[in-house]
C-alpha positions in Angstrom: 66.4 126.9 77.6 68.8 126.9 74.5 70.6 124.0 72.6 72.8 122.3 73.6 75.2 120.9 71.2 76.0 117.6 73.2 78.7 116.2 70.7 81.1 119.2 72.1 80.5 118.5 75.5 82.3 117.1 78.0 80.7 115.1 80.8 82.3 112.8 83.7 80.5 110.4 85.8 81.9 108.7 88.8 80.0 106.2 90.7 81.7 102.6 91.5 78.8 100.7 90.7 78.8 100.2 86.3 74.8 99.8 87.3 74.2 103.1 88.4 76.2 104.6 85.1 74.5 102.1 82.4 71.1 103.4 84.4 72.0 106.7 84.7 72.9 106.7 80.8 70.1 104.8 79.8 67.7 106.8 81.2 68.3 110.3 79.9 69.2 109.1 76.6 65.5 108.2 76.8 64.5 111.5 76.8 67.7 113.2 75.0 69.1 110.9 72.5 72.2 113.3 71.4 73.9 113.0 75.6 77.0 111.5 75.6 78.7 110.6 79.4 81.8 108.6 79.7 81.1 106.8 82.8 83.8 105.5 85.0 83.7 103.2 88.0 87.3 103.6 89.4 87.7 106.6 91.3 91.4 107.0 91.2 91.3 106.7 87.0 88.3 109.4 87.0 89.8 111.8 89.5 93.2 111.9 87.3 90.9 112.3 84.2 90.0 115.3 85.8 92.8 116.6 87.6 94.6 116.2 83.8 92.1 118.3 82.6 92.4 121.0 84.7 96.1 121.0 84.8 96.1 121.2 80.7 93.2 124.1 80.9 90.7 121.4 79.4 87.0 122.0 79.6 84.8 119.7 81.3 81.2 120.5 81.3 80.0 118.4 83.9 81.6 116.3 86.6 79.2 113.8 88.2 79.9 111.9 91.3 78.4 109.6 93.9 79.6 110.4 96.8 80.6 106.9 98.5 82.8 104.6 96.4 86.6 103.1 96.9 89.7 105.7 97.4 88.5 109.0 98.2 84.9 110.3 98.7 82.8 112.5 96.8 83.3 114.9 99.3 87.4 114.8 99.7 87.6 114.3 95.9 85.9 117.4 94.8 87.2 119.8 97.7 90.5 118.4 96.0 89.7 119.3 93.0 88.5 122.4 94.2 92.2 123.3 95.9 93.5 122.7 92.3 91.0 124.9 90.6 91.7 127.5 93.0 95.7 127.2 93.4 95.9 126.8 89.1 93.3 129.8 89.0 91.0 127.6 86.9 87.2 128.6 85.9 85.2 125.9 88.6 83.7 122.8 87.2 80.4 122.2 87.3 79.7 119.9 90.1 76.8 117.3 90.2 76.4 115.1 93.3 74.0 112.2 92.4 73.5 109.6 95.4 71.2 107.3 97.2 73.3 109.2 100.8 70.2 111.9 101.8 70.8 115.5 101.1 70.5 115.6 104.8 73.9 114.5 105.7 76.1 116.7 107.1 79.2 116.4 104.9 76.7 117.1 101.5 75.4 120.2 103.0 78.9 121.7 104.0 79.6 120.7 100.6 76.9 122.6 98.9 77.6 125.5 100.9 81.3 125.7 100.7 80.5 125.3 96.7 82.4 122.0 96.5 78.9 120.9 94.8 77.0 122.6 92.7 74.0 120.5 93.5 72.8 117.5 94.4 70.1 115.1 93.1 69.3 111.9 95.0 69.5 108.9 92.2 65.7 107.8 93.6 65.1 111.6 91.8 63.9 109.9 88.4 65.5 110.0 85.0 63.8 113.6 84.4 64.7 115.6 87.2 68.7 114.0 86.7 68.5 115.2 82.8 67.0 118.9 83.9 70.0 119.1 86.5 72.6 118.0 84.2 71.3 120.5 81.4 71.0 123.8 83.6 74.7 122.7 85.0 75.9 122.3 81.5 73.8 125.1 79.9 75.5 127.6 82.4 
């Protein structure tokens, strides 16, 4: 695996509980002091952030998102975000879907397989196996 120079990075996290994202944080700057994330809890606020991004031919490295919280879903947000890619011919974000909802469901399946997620990690995964997802995602 190479370096990664985190300080040039971009990474968004979505999920609407400020536990999950202070967790989240916490526990991969355990074990790689030099992540940043700027968390967000309010869907709407996030999905502009990215949608703005994309429009102005930003980079993000990483957008992570639980996949229930207030406004839209995981699911409906990135498939959105996906149509603007797409219609704005825009290089795909990196998609990480970290939730409690089992990889079972229906919905995240379709999503994987459509390539509206690029993978999903359940949050019970442990710090480790969330860092090792969110390097190879951002490494690639």
């Amino acid at each position: 695996m190479k370096t990664i120079n985190w300080s040039q990075k971009k990474i968004i996290h979505l999920d609407d509980h400020r536990i999950v994202l202070d967790g989240v944080l916490k526990g991969v700057r355990q074990i790689n002091k030099k992540i940043r994330i700027d968390g967000y809890t309010d869907s709407d606020k996030a999905f502009h952030l990215v949608v703005t991004h994309i429009i102005q031919n930003k980079k993000i490295d990483l957008f992570i998102s639980d996949f229930v919280h207030s406004g839209l879903d995981g699911h409906e947000m990135c498939n959105a975000i996906r149509a603007i890619e797409r219609h704005l011919k825009r290089k795909p974000i990196p998609i990480l879907l970290l939730t409690l909802l089992g990889n079972k469901h229906t919905v995240i399946q379709e999503g994987l397989r459509n390539g509206i997620f690029n993978r999903y990690v359940s949050l019970s995964s442990g710090k480790d196996e969330i860092l090792k997802n969110i390097e190879e995602l951002v490494e690639n």
